[in-house]
N, C-alpha and C positions, 0 to 999 in steps of 0.2 A: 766775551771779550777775548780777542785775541792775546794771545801769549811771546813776547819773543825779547829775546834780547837785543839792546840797542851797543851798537861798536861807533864812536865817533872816529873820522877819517883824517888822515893828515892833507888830505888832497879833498878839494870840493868834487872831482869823479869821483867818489868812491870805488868805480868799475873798472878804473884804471889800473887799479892795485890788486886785481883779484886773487893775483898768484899769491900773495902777502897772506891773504885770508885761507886759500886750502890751498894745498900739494899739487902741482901743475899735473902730475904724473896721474894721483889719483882722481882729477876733477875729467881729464883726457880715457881715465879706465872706464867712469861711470859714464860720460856721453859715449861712448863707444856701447857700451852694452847696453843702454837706455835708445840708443838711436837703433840699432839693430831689433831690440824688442817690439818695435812701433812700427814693423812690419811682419812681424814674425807670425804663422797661425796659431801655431802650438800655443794654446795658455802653461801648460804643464811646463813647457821649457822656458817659457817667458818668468814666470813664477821664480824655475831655479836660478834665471839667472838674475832677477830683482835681487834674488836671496845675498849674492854677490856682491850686490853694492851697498850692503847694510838695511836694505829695507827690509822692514817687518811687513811681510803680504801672509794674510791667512788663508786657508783651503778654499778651495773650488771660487775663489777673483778670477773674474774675469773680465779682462783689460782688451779695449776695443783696438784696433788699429789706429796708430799714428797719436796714439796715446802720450804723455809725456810727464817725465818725473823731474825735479830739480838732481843737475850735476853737479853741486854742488856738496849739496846736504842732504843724500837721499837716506843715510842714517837715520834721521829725523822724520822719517813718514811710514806710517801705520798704517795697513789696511788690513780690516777686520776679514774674519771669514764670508763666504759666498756675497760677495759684492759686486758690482757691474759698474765699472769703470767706461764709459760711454767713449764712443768714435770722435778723435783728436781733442779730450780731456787734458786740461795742464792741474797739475797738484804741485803748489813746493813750498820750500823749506826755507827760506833766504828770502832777500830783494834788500837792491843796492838804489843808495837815494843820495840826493845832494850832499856830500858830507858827512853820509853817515852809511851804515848797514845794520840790517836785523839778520836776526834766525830765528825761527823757532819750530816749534815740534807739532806735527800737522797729523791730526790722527782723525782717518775714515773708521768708522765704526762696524759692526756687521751687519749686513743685507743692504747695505747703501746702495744707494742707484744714482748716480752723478751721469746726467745727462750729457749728451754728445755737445762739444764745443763747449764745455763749463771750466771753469777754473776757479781751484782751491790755493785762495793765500796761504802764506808761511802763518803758525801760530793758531792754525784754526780745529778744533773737535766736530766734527759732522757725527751726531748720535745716529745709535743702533735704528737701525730700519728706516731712516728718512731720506727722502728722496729730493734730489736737486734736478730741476727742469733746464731741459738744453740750453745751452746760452746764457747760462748764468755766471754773476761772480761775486762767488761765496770769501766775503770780507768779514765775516764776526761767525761763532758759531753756531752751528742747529741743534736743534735740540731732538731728543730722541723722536722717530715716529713722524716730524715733522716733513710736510711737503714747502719747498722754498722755490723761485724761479727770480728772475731778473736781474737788475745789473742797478746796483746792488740785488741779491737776493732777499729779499724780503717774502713773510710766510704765505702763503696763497690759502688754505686751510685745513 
């Protein structure tokens, strides 16, 4: 079950207001370093500069091209040691809804393999060693070991 906290909005965009919610300056530092990393080849410098915007990323992740982290809340996202972040992969932290917004804390575990084109909701635990097939979107969490695919991801076996 997903985890996050619920913000009710004074505005039915909630999106509207985003500067209300984080620091224009720091939401403009983290796209900036998150948009440059998503071409970058270097993992090792890609790494240090997640480390920058609060992400916890452990040893030898390695994050595909054109990869993509929430600018918002990248504070909030975890990724375990030797992991494989698949080519244009979205992971976040947030998401803004009629009237309302959440957050929550989105933690990849270690040896994950999150497929190319997959996306991880805000609030969600992908356990140690399971793997997400391309195309997927990982709405509640996996459990360890687990292989998942589809839209929703549901367990394959």
């Amino acid at each position: 079950m997903r985890k996050l906290e619920k913000f009710k909005s004074t505005n039915p965009n909630s999106m509207a207001l985003w500067w209300q919610v984080k620091n224009p300056i720091v939401v403009c530092f983290n796209f900036l370093i998150i948009f440059i990393c998503r071409y970058m080849p270097s993992l090792m410098l890609k790494r240090g500069l997640y480390l920058l915007t609060g992400m916890k990323v452990g040893r030898n992740v390695g994050v595909g091209l054109e990869a993509t982290f929430d600018i918002f809340f990248p504070e909030l996202i975890e990724i375990g040691d030797d992991c494989v972040i698949g080519y244009r992969a979205t992971v976040l932290a947030h998401e803004f809804l009629v009237g309302e917004w959440r957050k929550g804390r989105t933690v990849i575990g270690k040896r994950v393999m999150l497929g190319a084109n997959s996306t991880v909701l805000a609030g969600v635990t992908v356990g140690d060693g399971a793997t997400i097939s391309a195309m997927s979107l990982v709405n509640e969490d996996v459990p360890a070991g687990a292989f998942v695919g589809g839209i929703p991801a549901k367990r394959i076996k």
